[in-house]
DONU-629317 format. One record per residue (C-alpha): residue number from 1; residue in three letters; z, x, y. Coordinates in nm, 3 decimals. Example, Ala and Ser with C-alpha at 12.3 -4.5 7.8 and 13.67 -1.06 7.14 Angstrom:
2
DODREN  num  residu       zz       xx       yy
DODREN    1     Ala    0.780    1.230   -0.450
DODREN    2     Ser    0.714    1.367   -0.106
END
This chain:
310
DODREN  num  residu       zz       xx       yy
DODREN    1     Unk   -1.267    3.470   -1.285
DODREN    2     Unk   -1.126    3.131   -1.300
DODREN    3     Unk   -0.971    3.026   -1.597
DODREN    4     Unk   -0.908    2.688   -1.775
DODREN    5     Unk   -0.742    2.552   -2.096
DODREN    6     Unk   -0.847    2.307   -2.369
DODREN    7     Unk   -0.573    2.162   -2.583
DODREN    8     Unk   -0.592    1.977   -2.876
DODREN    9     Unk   -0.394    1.742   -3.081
DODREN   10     Unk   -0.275    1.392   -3.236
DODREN   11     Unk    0.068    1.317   -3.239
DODREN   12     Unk    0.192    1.632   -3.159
DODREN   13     Unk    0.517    1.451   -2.939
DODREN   14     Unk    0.704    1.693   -2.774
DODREN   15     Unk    0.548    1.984   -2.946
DODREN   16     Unk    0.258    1.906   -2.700
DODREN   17     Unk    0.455    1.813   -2.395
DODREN   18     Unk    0.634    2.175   -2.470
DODREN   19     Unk    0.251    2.361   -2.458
DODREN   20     Unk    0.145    2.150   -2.142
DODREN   21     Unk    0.455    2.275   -1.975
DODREN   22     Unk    0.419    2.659   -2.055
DODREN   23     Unk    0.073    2.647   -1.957
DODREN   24     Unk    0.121    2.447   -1.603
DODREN   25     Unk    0.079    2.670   -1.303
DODREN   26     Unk   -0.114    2.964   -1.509
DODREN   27     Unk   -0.474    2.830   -1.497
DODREN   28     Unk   -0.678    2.630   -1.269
DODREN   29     Unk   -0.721    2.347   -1.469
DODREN   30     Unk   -0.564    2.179   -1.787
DODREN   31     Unk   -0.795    1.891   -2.026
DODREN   32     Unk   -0.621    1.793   -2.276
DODREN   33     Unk   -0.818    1.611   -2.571
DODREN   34     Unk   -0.658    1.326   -2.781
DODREN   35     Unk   -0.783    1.208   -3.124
DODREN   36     Unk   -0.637    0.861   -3.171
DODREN   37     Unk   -0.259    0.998   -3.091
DODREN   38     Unk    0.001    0.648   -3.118
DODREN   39     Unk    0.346    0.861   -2.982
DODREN   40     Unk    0.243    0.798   -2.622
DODREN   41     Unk    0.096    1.159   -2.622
DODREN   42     Unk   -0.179    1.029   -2.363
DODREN   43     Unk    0.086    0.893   -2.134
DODREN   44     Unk    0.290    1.222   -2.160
DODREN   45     Unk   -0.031    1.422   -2.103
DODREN   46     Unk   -0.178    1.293   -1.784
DODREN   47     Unk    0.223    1.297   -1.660
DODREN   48     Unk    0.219    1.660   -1.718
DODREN   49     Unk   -0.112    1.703   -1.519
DODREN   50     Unk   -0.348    1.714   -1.714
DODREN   51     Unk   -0.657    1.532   -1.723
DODREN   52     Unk   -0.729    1.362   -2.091
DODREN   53     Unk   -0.983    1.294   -2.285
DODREN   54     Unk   -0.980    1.074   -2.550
DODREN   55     Unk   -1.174    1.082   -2.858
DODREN   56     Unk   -1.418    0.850   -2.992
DODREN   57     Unk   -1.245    0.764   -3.324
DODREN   58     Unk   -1.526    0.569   -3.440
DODREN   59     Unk   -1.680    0.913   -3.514
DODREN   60     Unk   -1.560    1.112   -3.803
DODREN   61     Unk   -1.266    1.353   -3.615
DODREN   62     Unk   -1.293    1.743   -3.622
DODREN   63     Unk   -1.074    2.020   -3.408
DODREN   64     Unk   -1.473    2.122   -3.313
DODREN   65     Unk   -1.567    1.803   -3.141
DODREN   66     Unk   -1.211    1.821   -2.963
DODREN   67     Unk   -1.324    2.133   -2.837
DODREN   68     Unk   -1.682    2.045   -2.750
DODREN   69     Unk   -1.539    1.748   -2.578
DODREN   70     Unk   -1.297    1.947   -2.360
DODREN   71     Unk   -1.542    2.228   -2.258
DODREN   72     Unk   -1.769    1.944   -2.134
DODREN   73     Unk   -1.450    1.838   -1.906
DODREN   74     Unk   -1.424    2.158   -1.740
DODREN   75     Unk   -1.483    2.215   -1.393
DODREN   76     Unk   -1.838    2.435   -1.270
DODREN   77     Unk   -1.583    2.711   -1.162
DODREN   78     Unk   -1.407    2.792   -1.518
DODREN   79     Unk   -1.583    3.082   -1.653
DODREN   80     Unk   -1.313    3.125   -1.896
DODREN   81     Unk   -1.138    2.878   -2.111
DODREN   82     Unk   -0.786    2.945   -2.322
DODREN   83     Unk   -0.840    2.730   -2.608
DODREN   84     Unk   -0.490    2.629   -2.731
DODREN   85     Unk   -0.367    2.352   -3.040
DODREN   86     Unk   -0.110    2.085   -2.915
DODREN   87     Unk    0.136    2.250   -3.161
DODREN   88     Unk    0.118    2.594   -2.999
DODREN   89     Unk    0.311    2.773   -2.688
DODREN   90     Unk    0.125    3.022   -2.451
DODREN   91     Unk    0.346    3.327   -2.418
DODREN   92     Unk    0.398    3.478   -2.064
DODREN   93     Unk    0.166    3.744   -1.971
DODREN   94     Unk   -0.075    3.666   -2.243
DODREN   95     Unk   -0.370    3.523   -1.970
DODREN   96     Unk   -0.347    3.804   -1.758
DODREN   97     Unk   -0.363    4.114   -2.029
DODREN   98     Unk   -0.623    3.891   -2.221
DODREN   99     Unk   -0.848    3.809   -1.870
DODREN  100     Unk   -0.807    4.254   -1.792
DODREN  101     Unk   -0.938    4.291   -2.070
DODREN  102     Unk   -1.284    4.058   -2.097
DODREN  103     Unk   -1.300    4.214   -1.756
DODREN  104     Unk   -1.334    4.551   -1.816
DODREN  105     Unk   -1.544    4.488   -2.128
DODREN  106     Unk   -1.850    4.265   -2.075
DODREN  107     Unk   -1.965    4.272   -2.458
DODREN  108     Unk   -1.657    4.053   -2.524
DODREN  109     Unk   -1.684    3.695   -2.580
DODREN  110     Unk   -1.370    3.595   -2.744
DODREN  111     Unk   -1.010    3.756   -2.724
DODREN  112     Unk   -0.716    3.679   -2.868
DODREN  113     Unk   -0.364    3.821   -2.983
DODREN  114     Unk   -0.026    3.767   -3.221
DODREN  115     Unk    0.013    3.415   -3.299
DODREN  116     Unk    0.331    3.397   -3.456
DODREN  117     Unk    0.524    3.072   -3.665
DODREN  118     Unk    0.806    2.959   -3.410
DODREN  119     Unk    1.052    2.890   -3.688
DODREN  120     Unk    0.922    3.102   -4.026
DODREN  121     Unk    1.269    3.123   -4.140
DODREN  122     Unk    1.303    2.673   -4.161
DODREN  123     Unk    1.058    2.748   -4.488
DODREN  124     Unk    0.873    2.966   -4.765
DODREN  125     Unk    0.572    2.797   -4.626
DODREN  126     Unk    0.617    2.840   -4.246
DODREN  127     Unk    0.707    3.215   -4.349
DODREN  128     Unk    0.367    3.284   -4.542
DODREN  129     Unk    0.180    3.141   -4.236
DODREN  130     Unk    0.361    3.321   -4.000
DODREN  131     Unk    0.236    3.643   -4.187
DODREN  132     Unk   -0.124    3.513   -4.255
DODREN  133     Unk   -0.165    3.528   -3.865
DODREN  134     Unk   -0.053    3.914   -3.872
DODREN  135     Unk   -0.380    4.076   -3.800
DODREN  136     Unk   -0.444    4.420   -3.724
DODREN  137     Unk   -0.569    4.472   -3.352
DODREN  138     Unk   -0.947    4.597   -3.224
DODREN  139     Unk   -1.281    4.433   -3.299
DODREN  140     Unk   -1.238    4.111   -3.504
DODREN  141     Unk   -1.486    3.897   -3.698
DODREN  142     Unk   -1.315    3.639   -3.606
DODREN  143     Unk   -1.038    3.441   -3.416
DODREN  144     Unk   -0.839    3.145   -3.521
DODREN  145     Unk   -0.796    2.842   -3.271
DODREN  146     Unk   -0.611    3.023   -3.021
DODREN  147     Unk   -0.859    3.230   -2.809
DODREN  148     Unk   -0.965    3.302   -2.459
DODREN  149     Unk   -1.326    3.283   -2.451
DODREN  150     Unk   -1.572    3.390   -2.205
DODREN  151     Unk   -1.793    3.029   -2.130
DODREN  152     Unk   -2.113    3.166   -2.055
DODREN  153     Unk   -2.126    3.294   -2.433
DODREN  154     Unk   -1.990    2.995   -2.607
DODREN  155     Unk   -2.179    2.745   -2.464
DODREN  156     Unk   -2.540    3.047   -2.515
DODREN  157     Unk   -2.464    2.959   -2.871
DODREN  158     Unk   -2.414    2.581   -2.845
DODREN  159     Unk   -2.067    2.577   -2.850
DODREN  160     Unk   -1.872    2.482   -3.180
DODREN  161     Unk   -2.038    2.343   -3.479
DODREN  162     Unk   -1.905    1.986   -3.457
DODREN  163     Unk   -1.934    1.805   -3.783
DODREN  164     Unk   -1.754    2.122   -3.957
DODREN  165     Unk   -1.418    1.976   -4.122
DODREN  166     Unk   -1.214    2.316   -4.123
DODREN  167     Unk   -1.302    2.686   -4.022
DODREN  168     Unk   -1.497    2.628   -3.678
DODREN  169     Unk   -1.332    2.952   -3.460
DODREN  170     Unk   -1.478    3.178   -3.773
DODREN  171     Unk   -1.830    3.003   -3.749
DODREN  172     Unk   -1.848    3.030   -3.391
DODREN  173     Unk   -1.795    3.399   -3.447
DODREN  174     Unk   -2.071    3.463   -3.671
DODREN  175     Unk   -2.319    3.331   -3.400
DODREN  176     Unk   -2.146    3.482   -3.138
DODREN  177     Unk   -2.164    3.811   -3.358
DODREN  178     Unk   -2.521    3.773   -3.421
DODREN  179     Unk   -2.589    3.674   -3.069
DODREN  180     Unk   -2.461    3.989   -2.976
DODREN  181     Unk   -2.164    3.974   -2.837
DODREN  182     Unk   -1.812    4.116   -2.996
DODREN  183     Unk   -1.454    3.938   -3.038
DODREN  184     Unk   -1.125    4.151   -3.000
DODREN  185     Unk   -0.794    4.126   -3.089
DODREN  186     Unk   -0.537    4.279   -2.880
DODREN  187     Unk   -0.158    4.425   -2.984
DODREN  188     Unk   -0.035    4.122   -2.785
DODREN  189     Unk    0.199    3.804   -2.792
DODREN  190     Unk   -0.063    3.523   -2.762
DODREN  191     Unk    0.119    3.207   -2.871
DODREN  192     Unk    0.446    3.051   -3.060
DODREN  193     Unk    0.347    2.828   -3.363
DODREN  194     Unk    0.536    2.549   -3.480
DODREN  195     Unk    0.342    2.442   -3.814
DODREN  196     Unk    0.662    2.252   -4.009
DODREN  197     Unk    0.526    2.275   -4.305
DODREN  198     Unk    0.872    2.238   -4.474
DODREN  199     Unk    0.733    2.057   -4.782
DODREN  200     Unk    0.511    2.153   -5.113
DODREN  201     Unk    0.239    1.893   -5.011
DODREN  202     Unk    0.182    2.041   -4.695
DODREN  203     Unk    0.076    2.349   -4.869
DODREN  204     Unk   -0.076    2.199   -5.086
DODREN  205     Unk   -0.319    2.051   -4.841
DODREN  206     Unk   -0.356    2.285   -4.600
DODREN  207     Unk   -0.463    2.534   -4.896
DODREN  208     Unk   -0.705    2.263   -5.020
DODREN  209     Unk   -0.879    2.278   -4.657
DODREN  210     Unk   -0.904    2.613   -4.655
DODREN  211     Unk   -1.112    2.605   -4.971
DODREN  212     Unk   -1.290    2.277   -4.802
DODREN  213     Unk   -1.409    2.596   -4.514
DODREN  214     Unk   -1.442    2.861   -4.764
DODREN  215     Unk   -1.739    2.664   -4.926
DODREN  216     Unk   -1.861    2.531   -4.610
DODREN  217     Unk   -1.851    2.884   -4.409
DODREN  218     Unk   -2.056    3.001   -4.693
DODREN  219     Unk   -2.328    2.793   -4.719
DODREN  220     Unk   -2.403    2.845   -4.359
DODREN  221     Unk   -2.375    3.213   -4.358
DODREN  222     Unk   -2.310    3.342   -4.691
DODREN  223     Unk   -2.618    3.457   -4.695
DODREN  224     Unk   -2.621    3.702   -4.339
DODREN  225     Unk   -2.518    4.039   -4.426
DODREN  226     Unk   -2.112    3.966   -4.318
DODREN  227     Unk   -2.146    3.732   -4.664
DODREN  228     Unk   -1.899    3.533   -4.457
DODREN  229     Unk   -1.628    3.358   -4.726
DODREN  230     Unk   -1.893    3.450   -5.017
DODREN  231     Unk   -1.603    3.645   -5.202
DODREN  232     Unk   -1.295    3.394   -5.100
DODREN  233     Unk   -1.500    3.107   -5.263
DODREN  234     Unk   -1.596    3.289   -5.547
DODREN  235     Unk   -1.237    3.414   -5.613
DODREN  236     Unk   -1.124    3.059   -5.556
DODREN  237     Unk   -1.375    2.898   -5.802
DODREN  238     Unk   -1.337    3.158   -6.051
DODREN  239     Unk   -0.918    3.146   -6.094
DODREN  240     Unk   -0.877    2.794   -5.961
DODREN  241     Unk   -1.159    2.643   -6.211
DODREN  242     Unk   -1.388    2.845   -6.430
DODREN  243     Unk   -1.064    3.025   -6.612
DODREN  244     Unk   -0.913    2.699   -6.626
DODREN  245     Unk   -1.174    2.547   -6.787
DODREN  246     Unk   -1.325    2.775   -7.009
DODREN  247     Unk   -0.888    2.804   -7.137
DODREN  248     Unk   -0.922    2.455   -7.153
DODREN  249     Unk   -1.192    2.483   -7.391
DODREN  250     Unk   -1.077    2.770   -7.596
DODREN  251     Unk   -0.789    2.595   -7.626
DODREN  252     Unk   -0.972    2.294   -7.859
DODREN  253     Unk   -1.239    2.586   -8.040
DODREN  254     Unk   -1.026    2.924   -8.060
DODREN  255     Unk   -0.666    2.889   -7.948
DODREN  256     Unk   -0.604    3.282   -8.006
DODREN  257     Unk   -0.877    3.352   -7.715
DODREN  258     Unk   -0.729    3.064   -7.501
DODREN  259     Unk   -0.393    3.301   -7.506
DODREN  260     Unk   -0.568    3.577   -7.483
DODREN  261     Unk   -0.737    3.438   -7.114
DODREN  262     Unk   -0.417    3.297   -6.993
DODREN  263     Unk   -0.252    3.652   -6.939
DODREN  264     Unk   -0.483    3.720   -6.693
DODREN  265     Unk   -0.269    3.510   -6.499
DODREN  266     Unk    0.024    3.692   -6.488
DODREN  267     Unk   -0.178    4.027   -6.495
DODREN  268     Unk   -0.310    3.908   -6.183
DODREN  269     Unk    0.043    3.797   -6.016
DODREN  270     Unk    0.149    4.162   -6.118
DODREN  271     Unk   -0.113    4.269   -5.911
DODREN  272     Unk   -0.086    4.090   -5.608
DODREN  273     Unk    0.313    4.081   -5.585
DODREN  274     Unk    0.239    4.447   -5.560
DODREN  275     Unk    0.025    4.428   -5.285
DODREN  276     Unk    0.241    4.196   -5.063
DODREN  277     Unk    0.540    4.094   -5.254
DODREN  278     Unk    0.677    3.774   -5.472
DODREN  279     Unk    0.624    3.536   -5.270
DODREN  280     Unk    0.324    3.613   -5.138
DODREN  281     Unk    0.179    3.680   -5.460
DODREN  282     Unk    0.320    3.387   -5.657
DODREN  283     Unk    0.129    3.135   -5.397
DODREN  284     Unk   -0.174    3.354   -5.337
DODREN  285     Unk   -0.259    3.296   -5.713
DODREN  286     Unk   -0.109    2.943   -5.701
DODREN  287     Unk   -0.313    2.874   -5.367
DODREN  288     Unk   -0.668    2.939   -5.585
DODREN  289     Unk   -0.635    2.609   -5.736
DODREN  290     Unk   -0.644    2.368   -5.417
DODREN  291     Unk   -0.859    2.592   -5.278
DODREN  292     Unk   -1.108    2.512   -5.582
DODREN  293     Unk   -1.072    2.189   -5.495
DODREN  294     Unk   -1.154    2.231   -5.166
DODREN  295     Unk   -1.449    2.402   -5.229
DODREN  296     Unk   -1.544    2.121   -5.539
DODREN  297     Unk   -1.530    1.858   -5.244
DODREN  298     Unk   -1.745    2.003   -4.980
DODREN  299     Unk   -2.015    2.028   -5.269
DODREN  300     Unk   -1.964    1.670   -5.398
DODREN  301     Unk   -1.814    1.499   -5.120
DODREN  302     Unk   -1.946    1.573   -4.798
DODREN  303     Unk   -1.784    1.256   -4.641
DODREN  304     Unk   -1.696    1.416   -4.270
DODREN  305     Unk   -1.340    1.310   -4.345
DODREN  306     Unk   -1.103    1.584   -4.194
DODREN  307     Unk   -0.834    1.719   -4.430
DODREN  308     Unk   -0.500    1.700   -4.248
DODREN  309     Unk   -0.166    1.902   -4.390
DODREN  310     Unk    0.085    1.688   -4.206
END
């Protein structure tokens, strides 16, 4: 099989020259797809090799359509395409276990393996990422933006769904699922993460857009029998808004009950610091309330605008 990559990105500066350079000489072909980049990442691209497509910014931006768009610029002999973000490193040996392994198992349409943070230590928030990507190997629901995928299945399924803002590799999966076919995570090193997210805002945002694909994810398949994001948007909704309003309320009618429904709070960061520790506890609670709002503004503001964390 002859394999190509797809990389993404805007302004990703050396980060992207760094994961043009690892992948050079490992596939057949390299597109990389630009969405209104002003560091000279173009130039740097097509010095690298690789042939560039640039975006359309008149249309609203979304990691999907980057995708989309790069498929489209691949070559009739890729049957397989390493999808890869600008800000990411593909680790040696990762192609060929990953390529062995949609070999010897036809019902696979997507594999992928251990991303892991390049630098968790710089931050908190780099350090909670690092372990959010920590998933347990064998069949998957779902894989994140770093994937090897087998071509003839995503484009039987019309290929990403472009106008979604966040959560696009997880959509895929449902209709690759329901198509049929299965997605696999192997006990491998995939690719090297550099997210500097090194500041509160950063989190803040990028929690916000997860509730943005939380609603979103839901309202396209909430309703299969995966209930895909069904419980994270309801768990997001109920601690990031209902309790604070209806404490909000109490607070004006019976102050007593308002006191009485603010230690769920810290009954509930008992809980979880329990499960996976104080810090992963502390902003798993605190991360409820931007991804409420996330999930308030895909249901009153469906404005196409993506939600960047940068």
């Amino acid at each position: 099989m002859s394999i190509g990559a797809v990389v993404i990105g805007r302004n990703e500066g050396a980060r992207l020259e760094r994961s043009l350079q690892a992948l050079a000489g490992q596939v057949a072909q390299i597109v990389y797809v630009d969405s209104g980049s002003t560091d000279g990442s173009v130039a740097a691209a097509r010095g690298l090799g690789a042939e560039v497509v640039e975006l359309d910014m008149k249309h609203p931006f979304t990691a999907a359509r980057a995708r989309n768009a790069g498929v489209a610029a691949l070559s009739e002999e890729i049957t397989l395409v390493q999808f890869l973000d600008g800000d990411c490193i593909l680790r040696d040996g990762w192609l060929a276990a990953a390529e062995a392994h949609l070999n010897a198992h036809p019902q696979l349409a997507v594999v992928c393996g251990r991303r892991r943070e390049e630098h968790p230590q710089t931050s908190i928030y780099n350090s909670l990422v690092d372990a959010e990507w920590d998933t347990p190997p064998g069949e998957a629901r779902a894989c994140g933006g770093d994937a090897l995928i087998r071509l003839e299945a995503l484009r039987a399924v019309g290929g990403y769904r472009a106008e979604m803002i966040a959560g696009e590799e997880p959509e895929l999966c449902q209709r690759l699922r329901r198509a049929g076919w299965q997605i696999w995570r192997l006990d491998a090193e995939m690719t090297l993460h550099d997210a500097q997210i090194t500041r509160f805002s950063q989190w803040w945002r990028r929690s916000l857009r997860a509730g943005h694909a939380f609603a979103e994810g839901a309202a396209l398949h909430g309703a299969g029998p995966d209930r895909h994001w069904v419980a994270e948007t309801r768990r997001a909704l109920l601690w990031g808004a209902l309790l604070p309003a209806v404490i909000l309320l109490l607070a004006l009618l019976l102050p007593w009950a308002a006191v009485g429904l603010m230690l769920l709070y810290p009954l509930q960061l008992l809980r979880l610091i329990w499960r996976g520790g104080a810090a992963w506890g502390f902003f798993t609670l605190l991360g409820k309330f931007p991804e409420a709002l996330g999930v308030l503004k895909y249901h009153i503001r469906r404005d196409g605008r993506i939600i960047e964390y940068r």
